[in-house]
C-alpha positions in Angstrom: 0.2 3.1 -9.5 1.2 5.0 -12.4 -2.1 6.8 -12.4 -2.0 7.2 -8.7 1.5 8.9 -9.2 0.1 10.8 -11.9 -2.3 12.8 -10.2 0.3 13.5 -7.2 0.6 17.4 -7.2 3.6 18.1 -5.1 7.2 17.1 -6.0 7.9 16.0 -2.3 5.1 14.0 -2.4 5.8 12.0 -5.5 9.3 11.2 -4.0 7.9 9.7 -1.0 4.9 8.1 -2.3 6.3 4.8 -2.9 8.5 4.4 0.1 5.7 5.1 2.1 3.7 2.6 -0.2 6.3 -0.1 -0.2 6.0 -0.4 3.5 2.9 -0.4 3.7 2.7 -3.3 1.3 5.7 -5.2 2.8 3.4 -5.4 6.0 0.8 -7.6 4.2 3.4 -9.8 3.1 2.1 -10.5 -0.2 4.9 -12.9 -1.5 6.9 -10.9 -3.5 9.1 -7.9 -2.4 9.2 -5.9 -5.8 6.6 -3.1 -5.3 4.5 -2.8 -8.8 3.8 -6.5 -8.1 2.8 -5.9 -4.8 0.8 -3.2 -5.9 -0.9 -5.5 -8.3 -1.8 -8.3 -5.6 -3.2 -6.1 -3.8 -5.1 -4.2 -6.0 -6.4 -7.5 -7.2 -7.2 -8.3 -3.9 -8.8 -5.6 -2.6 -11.4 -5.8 -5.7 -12.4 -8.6 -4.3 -13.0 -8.5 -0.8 -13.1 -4.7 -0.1 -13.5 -5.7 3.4 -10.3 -7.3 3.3 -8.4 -4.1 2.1 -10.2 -2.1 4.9 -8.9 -4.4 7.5 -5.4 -4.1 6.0 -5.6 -0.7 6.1 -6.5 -0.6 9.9 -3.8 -3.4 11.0 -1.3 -1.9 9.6 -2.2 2.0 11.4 -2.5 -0.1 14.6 0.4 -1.4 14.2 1.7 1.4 13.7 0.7 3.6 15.9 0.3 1.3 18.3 3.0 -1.5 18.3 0.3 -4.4 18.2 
């Protein structure tokens, strides 16, 4: 994350970035609610089934957008 954060350009965007993050990750309910752990999990997790992370990543827009 911290490298992620790093490369953020805009002020506004660095405030945001883990609020936006956070619920993101709170939607894969990954067993802890601090968010550098989160982030960890699903790092780890997404190295290992890419697929996985891609899915998560497409739940959670239609979920989003959607309501389902």
């Amino acid at each position: 994350m911290t490298v992620f954060n790093y490369a953020l350009k805009s002020a506004e965007t660095k405030r945001q970035y883990p609020r936006r993050l956070k619920v993101f990750l709170d939607f894969l309910d990954l067993g802890t609610d601090k968010l550098e752990e989160q982030a960890k999990i699903f790092l780890k997790r997404a190295r290992q089934d890419p697929l996985w992370a891609q899915n998560s990543f497409m739940d959670f827009l239609s979920f989003s957008l959607f309501g389902n």
